[in-house]
C-alpha angles and dihedrals in degrees: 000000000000119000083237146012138216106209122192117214117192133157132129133277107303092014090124105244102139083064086057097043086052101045077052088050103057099016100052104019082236111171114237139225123171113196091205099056088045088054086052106060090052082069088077132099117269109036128100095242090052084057097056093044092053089056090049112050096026126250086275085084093048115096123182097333096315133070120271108251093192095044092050099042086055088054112040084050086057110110112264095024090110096110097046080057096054093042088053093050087056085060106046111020098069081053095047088056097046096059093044090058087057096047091049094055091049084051093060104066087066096060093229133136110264120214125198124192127197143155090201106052104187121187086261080065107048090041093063092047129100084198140000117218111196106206101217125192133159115272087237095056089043087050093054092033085060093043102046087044102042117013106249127163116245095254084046102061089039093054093050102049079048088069106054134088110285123252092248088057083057096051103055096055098051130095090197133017123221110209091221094168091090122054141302096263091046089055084048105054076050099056092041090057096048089043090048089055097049081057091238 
């Protein structure tokens, strides 16, 4: 066995994988990184990637020196905003990346098992991983999971899982596949037995 792993987590939105990043977390001492939160930290003031996305989307979607989440997710969920998302992913996602390799060589002087989450897994992505776990679960319980958490409305939750990669896209891509429509306790006693087997 390697003295370490790069494990790849992707799934859609309600999926559940912040339940498996966490069992990861305090289980297996796994190191996190989350791409989206990543993504996130290039919408403030004072980076180069901020800048371009400023001249793309108009200082309407600036607020107080950052862009405005809210404003943008309502837009970019908006029918025939498909190509405004994928303009903004040219942006970002080669930052986002970026950031993650060097994390990842900062990550492996510790030894410890490195776990990368993202909704968008590109072949940059697969390519740095040991293995990919695709984090399933069925399109009702991820409706009512959207709606209970965050308060979406029903054609809200369904629009955005919409537009999303398809499951089959997911599971081409795993190595593994986590069953995340029964509890908590059900997805860990999956993740012990995959991990048992992994000798960790």
């Amino acid at each position: 066995m390697k003295e370490y792993m790069i494990i790849g987590v992707i799934g859609g939105v309600g999926a559940g994988k912040s339940t498996v990043l966490e069992i990861l977390e305090q289980s297996y001492s796994c190191r996190i990184y989350r791409t989206d939160d990543i993504a996130k930290s290039f919408y403030q003031a004072g980076n180069p990637v901020f800048t371009s996305l400023r001249e793309l989307l108009g200082d309407d979607m600036i607020r107080d020196d950052h862009i405005d989440i809210p404003k943008l997710g309502q837009k970019l969920y908006q029918a025939g905003n498909a190509g405004l998302r994928e303009r903004i992913e040219r942006i970002v996602h080669p930052a986002v990346w970026k950031n993650v390799d060097t994390r990842i060589r900062d990550a492996r002087k510790e030894g410890r098992n490195i776990v990368v989450e993202t909704a968008l897994p590109t072949g940059h992505f697969t390519e740095k991983c040991d293995e990919v776990w695709f984090v399933h679960c069925e399109p009702e319980i991820r409706i009512k999971r959207l709606m209970e958490s965050r308060g979406y409305s029903r054609e809200k939750a369904l629009g955005i899982i919409r537009s999303q990669m398809e499951d089959e896209e997911y599971f081409s891509l795993a190595d593994w596949v986590i069953e995340n429509s029964g509890t908590e306790e059900e997805t860990r006693n999956e993740i012990y037995e995959h991990c048992k087997r992994l000798e960790w």
